[in-house]
N, C-alpha and C positions, 0 to 999 in steps of 0.2 A: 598344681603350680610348681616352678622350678625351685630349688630348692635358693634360698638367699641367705647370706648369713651378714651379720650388722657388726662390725669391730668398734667399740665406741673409742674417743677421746679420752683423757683426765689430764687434767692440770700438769705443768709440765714441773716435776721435782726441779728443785734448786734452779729456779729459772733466774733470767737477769735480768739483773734491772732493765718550642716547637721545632722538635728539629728546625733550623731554618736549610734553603735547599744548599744540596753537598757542589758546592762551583768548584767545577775544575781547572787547576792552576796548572802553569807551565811545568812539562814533564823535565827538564832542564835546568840546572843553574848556572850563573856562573860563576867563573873562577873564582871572583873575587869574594863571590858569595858563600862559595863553599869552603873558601880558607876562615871565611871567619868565623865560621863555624867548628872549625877544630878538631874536625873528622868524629862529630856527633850525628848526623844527616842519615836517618832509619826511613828505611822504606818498607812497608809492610803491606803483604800480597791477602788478603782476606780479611772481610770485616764482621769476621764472626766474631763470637764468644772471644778464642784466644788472641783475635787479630786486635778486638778493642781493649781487652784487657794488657796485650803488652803496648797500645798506643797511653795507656790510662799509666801507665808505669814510669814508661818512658821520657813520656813528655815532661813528668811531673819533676825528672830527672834533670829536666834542660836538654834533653834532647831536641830535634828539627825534627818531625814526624810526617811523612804521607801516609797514606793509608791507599790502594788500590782496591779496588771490588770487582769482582765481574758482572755482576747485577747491578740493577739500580735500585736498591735498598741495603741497608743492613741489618747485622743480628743473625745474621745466616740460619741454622733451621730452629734458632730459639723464636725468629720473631711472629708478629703476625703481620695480618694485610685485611684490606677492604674488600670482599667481593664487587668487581666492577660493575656499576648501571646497579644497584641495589638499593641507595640510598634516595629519600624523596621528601621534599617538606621541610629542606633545609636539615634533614637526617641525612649523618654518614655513610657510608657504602655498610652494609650486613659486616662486623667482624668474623673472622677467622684465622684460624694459629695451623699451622705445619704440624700440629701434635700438641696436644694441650700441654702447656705448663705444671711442672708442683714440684715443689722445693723440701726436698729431706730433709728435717729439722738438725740433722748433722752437717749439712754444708756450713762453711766460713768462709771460703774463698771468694763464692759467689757474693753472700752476704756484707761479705766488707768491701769488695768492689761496689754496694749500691749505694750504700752508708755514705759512699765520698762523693757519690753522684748528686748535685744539689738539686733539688722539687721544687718547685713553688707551693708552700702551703704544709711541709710534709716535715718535720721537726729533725728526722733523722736522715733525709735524703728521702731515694728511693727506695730504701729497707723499709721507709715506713708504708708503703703499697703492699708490702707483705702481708697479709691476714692468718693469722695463727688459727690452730682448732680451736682452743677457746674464744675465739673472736666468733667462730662460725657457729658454736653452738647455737640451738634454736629451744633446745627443750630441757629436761630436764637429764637427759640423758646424754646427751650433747652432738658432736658432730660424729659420722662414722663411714665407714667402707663395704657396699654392698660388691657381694663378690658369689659369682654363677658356681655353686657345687657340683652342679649334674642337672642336663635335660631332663633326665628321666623321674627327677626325685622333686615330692610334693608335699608344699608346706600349706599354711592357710596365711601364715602371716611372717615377716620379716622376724626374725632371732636376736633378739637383743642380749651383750654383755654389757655388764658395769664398767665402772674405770677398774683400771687395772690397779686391786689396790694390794697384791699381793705379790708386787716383783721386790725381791728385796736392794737392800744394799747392792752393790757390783765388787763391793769391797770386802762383801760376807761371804761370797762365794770363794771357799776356800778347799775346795776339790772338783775334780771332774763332776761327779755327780749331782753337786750341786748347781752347775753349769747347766744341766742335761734336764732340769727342774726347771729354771729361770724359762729355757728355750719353748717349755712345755707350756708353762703357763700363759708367755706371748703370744702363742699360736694355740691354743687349746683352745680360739672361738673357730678356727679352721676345720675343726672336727665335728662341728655341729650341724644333724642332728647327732650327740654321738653313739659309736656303737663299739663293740669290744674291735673290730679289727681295725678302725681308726684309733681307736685307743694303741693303740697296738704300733700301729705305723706311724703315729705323730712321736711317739717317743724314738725310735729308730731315727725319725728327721730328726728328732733332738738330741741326739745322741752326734748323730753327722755334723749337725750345726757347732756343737760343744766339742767334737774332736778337730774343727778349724778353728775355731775359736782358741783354742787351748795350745794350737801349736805353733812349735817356735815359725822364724819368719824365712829360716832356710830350709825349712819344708816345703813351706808357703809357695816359693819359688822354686823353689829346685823339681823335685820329684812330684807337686801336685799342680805344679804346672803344664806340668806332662799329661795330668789326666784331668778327664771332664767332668763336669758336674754331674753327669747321670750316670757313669761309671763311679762314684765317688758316692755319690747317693744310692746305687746298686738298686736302681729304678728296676731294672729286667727283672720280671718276676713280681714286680708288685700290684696293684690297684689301681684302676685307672682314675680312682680320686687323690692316689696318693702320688701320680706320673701329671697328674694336671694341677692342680691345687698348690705341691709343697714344691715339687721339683721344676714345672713349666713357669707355676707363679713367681718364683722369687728369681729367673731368670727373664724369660719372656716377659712377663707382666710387669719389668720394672726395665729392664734394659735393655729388651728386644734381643738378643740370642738365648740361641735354641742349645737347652740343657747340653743335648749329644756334643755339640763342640763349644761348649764356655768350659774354659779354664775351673779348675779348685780355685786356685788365686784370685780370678775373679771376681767368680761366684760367691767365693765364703766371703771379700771385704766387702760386700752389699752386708750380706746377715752383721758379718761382725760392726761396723760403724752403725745398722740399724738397735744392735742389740744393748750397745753401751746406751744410746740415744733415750733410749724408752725406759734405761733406767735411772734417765738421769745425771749418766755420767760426763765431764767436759761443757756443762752446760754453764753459757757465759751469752753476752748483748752479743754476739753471732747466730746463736743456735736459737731451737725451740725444740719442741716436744712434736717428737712425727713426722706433720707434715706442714707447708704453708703453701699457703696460692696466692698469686698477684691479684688487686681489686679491679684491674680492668687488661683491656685488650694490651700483649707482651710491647706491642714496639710501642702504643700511645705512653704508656706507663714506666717505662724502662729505659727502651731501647733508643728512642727520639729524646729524650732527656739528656742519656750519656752523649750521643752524640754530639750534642748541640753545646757539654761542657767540653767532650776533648775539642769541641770547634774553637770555641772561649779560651783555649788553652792555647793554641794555635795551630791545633792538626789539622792536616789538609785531606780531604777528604776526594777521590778520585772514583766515579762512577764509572761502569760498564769497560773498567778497564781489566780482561785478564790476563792473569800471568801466563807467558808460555816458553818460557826458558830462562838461562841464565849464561851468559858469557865471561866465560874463565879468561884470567891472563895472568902469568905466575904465581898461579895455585891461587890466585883470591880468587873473586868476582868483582867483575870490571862493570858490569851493567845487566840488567833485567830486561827484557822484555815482556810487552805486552800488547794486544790487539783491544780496538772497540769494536760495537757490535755491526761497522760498516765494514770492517773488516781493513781497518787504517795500525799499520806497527809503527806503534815507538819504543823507546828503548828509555828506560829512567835508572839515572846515578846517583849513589848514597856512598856512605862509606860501610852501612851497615845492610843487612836485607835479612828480613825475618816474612819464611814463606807458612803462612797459616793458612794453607790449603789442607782439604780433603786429602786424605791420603792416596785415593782412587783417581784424583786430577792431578798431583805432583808427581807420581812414579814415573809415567812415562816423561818427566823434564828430568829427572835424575837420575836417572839409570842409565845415560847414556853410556856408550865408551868416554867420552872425556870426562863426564865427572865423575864417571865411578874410577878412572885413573887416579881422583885425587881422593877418593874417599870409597872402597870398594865395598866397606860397610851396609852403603844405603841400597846395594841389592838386594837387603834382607826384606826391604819394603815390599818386592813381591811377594811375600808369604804373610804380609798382611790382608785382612779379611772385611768386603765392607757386604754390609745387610741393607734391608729395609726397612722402614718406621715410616708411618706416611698418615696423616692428618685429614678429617671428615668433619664437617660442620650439618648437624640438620636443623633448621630452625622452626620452633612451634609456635602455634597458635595459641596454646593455652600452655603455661610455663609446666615442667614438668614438677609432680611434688613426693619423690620417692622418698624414703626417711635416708637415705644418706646420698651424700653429694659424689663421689666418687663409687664407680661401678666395675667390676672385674670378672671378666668371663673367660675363662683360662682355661675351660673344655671344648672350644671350640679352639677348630684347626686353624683361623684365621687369629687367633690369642686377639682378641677385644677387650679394649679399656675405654671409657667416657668420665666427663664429667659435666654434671648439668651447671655448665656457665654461671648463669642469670643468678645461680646461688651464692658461688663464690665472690663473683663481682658487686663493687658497692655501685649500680649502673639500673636505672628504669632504660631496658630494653629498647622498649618498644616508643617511648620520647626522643631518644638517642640515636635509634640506628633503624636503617630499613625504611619501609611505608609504614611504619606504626602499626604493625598488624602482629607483627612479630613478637613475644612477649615470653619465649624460652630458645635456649640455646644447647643441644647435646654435643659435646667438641670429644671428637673419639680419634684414639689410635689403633692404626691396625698394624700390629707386630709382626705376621708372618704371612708371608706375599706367597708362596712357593707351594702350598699344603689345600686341598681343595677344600671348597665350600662343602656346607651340611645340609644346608636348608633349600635355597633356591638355585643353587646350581653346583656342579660337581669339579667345577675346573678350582686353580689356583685362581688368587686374587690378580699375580700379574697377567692372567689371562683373559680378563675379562675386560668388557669394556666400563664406562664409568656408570652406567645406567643398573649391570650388574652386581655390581660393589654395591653400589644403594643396597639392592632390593636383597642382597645378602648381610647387609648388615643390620636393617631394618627391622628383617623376620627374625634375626636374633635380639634385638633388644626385644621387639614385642612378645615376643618367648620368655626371654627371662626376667623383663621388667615389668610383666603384662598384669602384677597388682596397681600397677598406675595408668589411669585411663586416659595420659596422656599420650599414650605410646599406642595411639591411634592411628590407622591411616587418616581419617579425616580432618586431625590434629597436624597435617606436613604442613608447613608452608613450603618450604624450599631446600634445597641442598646443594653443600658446594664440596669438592675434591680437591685436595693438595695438588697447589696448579705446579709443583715440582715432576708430578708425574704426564709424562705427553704420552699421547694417544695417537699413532699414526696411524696411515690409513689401512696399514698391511695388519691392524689390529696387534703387531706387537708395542709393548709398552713399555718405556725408557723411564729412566728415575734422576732427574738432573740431581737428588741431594740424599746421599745413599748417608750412610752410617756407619761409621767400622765397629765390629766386634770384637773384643778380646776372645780368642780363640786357643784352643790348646796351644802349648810350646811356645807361645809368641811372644812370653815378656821379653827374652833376651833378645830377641831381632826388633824389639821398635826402639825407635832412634832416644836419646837423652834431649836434644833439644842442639847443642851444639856440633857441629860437623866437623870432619877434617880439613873443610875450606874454612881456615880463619874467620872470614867477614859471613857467613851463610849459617844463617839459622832455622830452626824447623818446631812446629808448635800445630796444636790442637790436641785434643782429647786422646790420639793416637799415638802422641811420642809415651817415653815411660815415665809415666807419676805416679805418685803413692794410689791414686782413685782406684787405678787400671780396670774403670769400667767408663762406656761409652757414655757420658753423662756432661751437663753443664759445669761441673763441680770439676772434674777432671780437664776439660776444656781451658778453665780458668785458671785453676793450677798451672796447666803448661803453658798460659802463656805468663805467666809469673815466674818460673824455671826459664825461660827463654829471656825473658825479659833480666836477669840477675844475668845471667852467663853475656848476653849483649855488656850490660855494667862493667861484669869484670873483664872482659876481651877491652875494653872498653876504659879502663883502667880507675873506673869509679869505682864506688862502694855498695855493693849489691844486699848489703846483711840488713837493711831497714825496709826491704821489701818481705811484706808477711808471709809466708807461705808453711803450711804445717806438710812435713815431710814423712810423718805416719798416722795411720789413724790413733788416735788418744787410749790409750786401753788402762782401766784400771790396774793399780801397782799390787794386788792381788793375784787378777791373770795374768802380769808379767811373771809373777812367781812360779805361774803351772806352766807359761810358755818358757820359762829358765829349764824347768825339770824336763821339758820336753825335748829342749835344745840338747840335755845329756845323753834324752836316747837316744836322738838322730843320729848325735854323733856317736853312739855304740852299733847302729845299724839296726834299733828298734824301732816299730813302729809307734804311734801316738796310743798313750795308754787307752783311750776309747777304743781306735783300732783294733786295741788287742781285745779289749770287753766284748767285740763281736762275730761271731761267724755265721757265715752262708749268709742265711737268709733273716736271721731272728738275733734279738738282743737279750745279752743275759741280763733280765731286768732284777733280779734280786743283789746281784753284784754293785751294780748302779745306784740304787734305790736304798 
């Protein structure tokens, strides 16, 4: 059997205490209407993550808000949908998500945009859809994370750890080396079954982990921005549990870019916001411990909720309309356009225009010669970077019942992630959704499209058609999850594929909703949010926020950064919009990232750096 290993829960330290439909309204106002308005009149291009969250801002502000989409839904690649013709018996269509959802117990941003969002029934809003890991426990062990070690390595049974009850204080860590412990013991179930050379090589990650952790924040950006994760990690040469597991997982299996080109800066602010998290630290009615999942399908629960209050607010919501330029006239912007899907242009007036588009559909409207005349900065958008991440629904016959809800297989080329739905959701399946036959749900991401199959076929995943993604991703769950005998073929009922990805007839395969990647050198070329055009603003997950990783959390943040800078252009008062502008670090390793600030600036490097060479760590130094 493959090898599995189980990360449990423990209590989180210092914890704390219908859509109705989108009617589109006149692209136009007029004058009269737009004076009375007083040159507050926001028009916003995308109804994703940052496109709702700066309508949820703004409006709240007194702003006039539209909102434009190019689709006809929102929530852009957070939301879900119904598989069509699925539903029977007065059952809804089969759910499925773009990518399954889960909520790092370090998010706030996300978390207090849902808190505002009112539920029916729901005491805190829609935060209270949230489900913590102590909510999920089932045993006595509680909830946990099965993750693929190696095809080739055979257990009998699933590896259980306790709660973690040995991380200390973040306050007590007062040296490096104590740092280098902490990091060991978070991940010291990663090393299981263990053996002297994972021993070995999990302190080296910890050592890697604790010399970003530890260093100042013009490191951070300057010079290890420069370099990648896997260069920084000094993968070449190592283990291929220790190039899949430490270095592919905390990259690929949470963010979808590939170790070779993520950033240090990246990279390390995953570990470092995970690492305070777990101990406890910052934790306040935003956060939790780890991780959290929504109780049901992302747009029933969330996404159609927010909607339906920015409607209540008075946002105007504009379907199938996309953005495809913008028209300058002394140095502002005079008007937007946009096409519907019959292929009819109009043109819509504001005084403000916030474009929360993809960075891979905005480049070619702002690069032109005229508006790079006014702002020659946003050429730098070509040297941003978008990926893949693309969403798999398989549905069972007989629910699945592995001992943990989230599953991680990070040695296969295609980086596979699942989680078994039906667990996390408070939802009887198969009363709800489908022909009633259906009674399990696996909702999987597949991280890297480009890297060829293992099992059933030897191409890339974008090379395949849809019937070969199944069958390659199938024989790897049944490989690695094959102690549960629901991961049957005669256990399929059905399957569906992220209808983002089209399938032409020449067998090549398009991705209408790509991803950007923070990628080496790229903090200082993505935008802040505000442009050299006065009225034109820019948002999503790809301008520069504190996150600067492709995430929900980072999303929302910038459209809170775009939404303040709107305020103050704007000549209101933007300082009562929440937005935390660094990760929280305890005032301990503020004190080792001070001492590190001294090297930097001597031309030293981060004292871990110096505790290692080549290939090995000097562990008694450490230690």
């Amino acid at each position: 059997m493959t090898q599995a290993n189980t990360i449990s829960r423990r209590k989180f330290v210092a914890g704390a205490a219908a859509m109705g439909a989108a009617a589109t309204f006149p692209l136009g106002r007029s004058a009269a209407a737009r004076a009375s308005m007083n040159g507050k009149r926001i028009a916003i291009f995308g109804a994703g993550m940052s496109g709702l969250v700066a309508a949820q801002e703004l409006v709240e502000r007194g702003f006039e808000v539209d909102v434009y989409e190019a689709a006809n839904a929102f929530g852009g690649k957070a939301r879900s949908y119904g598989v069509p013709g699925t539903g029977f018996g007065g059952r809804k269509d089969l759910p499925a998500e773009h990518g399954f959802r889960f909520f790092p117990g370090f998010y706030q941003h996300v978390t207090d945009s849902m808190r505002r969002i009112p539920a029916p029934g729901r005491k805190n809003g829609v935060l209270s859809a949230l489900r913590s890991l102590d909510d999920l426990a089932g045993d006595e062990d509680g909830w946990g994370i099965t993750y693929s070690g190696g095809q080739n390595e055979s257990v009998k049974s699933l590896i259980r750890l306790r709660d973690f009850q040995r991380l200390p204080n973040p306050n007590q860590l007062a040296n490096p080396a104590d740092v280098v412990k902490a990091v060991q013991t978070i991940f010291g179930g990663l090393a299981q079954p263990t053996t002297w050379n994972r021993t070995i090589e999990l302190a080296w990650f910890a050592a890697r982990v604790a010399a970003f952790v530890t260093a100042c924040d013009e490191r951070r950006k300057g010079p290890w921005d420069d370099l990648s994760w896997w260069k920084f990690m000094r993968a070449d040469g190592r283990s291929t549990w220790f190039k899949d597991n430490l270095v592919k997982g905390t990259t690929m299996g949470l963010v979808a870019v590939k170790p070779e080109v993520c950033s240090v800066s990246s990279g390390g602010n995953i570990m470092d916001a995970f690492l305070w998290n777990l101990m406890g630290y910052d934790a306040g009615p935003l956060t939790a411990y780890a991780l959290r999942f929504l109780d049901g399908p992302t747009t029933e629960v969330w996404i159609d909720p927010w909607v339906a209050y920015l409607q209540s607010r008075g946002v105007r919501f504009h379907t199938g309309q996309a953005l495809t330029g913008v028209n300058l006239s002394g140095g502002r912007v005079q008007s937007a356009n946009v096409v519907d899907g019959s292929g009819t242009r109009r043109q819509v007036d504001a005084d403000w225009y916030i474009a929360a588009v993809p960075v891979d559909k905005l480049r070619p409207m702002l690069t032109t010669p005229e508006v790079l005349a006014h702002d020659p900065s946003l050429e730098l958008m070509n040297e941003l970077h978008v990926d893949w991440m693309n969403g798999m629904q398989i549905y069972l016959k007989k629910p699945a019942r592995a001992a943990a809800s989230l599953v991680g297989i990070f040695d296969h080329q295609w980086t596979i992630s699942a989680v078994l739905q039906e667990q996390l959701w408070r939802r009887n399946v198969s009363k709800e959704f489908g022909d009633g036959s259906v009674k399990g749900i696996v909702s999987i991401d597949i991280s890297t499209w480009d890297r060829p199959g293992m099992l059933t076929t030897k191409k890339a995943a974008r090379d395949c058609t849809k019937e070969e993604i199944f069958r390659e991703v199938w024989a790897v769950l049944k490989q690695r999850v094959k102690h549960d005998p629901a991961f049957r073929d005669d256990n399929v009922h059905s399957w569906a594929l992220d209808p983002a990805l089209k399938f032409g007839s020449s067998g090549v395969v398009s991705n209408e909703e790509t991803l950007t990647v923070q990628t080496v050198g790229t903090w200082k070329k993505r935008p802040k949010g505000p442009t050299a055009i006065p009225n034109l603003f820019l948002s999503g997950d790809w301008i520069r926020v504190t996150a600067n990783v492709c995430s929900m959390e980072a999303a929302n943040q910038g459209g809170r950064q775009t939404a303040m800078a709107v305020l103050e252009a704007a000549g209101g008062d933007p300082s009562d919009v929440f937005i935390k502008n660094a990760i929280a670090t305890p005032p301990a390793i503020e004190k080792l990232k001070q001492e590190d600030k001294k090297r930097f600036d001597k031309g030293l490097p981060n004292v871990l750096d110096a505790a290692v060479r080549g290939p090995s760590i000097k562990l008694p130094k450490l230690f």
